[in-house]
C-alpha positions in Angstrom: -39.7 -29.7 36.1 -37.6 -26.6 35.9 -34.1 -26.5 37.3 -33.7 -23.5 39.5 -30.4 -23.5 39.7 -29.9 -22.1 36.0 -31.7 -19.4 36.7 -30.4 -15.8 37.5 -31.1 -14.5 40.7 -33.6 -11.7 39.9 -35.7 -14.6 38.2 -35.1 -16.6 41.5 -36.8 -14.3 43.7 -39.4 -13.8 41.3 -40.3 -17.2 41.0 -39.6 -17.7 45.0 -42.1 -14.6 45.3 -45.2 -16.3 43.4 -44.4 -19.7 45.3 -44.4 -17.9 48.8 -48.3 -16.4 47.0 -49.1 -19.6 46.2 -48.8 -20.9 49.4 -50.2 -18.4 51.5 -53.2 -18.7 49.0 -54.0 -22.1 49.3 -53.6 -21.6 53.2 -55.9 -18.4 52.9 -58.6 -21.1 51.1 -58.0 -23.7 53.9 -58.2 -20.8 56.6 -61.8 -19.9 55.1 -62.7 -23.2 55.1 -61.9 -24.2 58.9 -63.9 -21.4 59.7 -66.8 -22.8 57.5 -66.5 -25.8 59.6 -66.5 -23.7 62.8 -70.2 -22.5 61.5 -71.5 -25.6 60.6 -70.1 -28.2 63.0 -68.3 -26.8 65.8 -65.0 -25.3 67.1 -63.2 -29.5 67.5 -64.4 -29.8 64.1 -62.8 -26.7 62.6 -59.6 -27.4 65.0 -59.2 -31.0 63.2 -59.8 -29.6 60.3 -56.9 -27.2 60.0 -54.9 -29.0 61.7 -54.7 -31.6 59.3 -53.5 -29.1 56.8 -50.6 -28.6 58.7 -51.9 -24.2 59.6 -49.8 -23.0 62.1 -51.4 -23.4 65.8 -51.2 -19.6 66.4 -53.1 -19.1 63.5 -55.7 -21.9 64.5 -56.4 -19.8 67.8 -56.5 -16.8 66.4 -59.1 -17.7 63.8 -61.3 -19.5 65.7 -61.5 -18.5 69.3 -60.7 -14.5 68.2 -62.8 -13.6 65.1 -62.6 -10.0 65.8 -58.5 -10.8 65.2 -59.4 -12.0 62.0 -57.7 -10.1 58.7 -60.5 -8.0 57.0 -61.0 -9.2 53.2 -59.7 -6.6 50.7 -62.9 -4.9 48.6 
């Protein structure tokens, strides 16, 4: 494991930078997938489902109950 406090603060933020992507990747992936639930189960399903992955309950409603609030994909 690295030891982030040798490191100089430019590399710091760069390395807090990619964590913060990280993150909001996987949470992206789990976002996708509650809404896969929503289409195949139902809306307690999908609800459960990212709740248990700890997505933030603004974020829950906003996926779920208003799709057309949803962030278009990039192409």
């Amino acid at each position: 494991m690295m030891d982030v406090s040798t490191l100089h603060p430019h590399h710091l933020a760069e390395v807090s930078e990619l964590f913060q992507q990280r993150l909001d990747l996987q949470s992206s992936a789990i976002v996708d997938k509650g809404i896969a639930v929503q289409d195949c189960f139902n809306t307690m399903c999908a609800i459960e489902y990212l709740k248990s992955h700890n997505i933030n309950p603004q974020v829950i409603e906003r996926v779920l109950l208003q799709p057309e609030q949803r962030r278009r994909l990039a192409h």
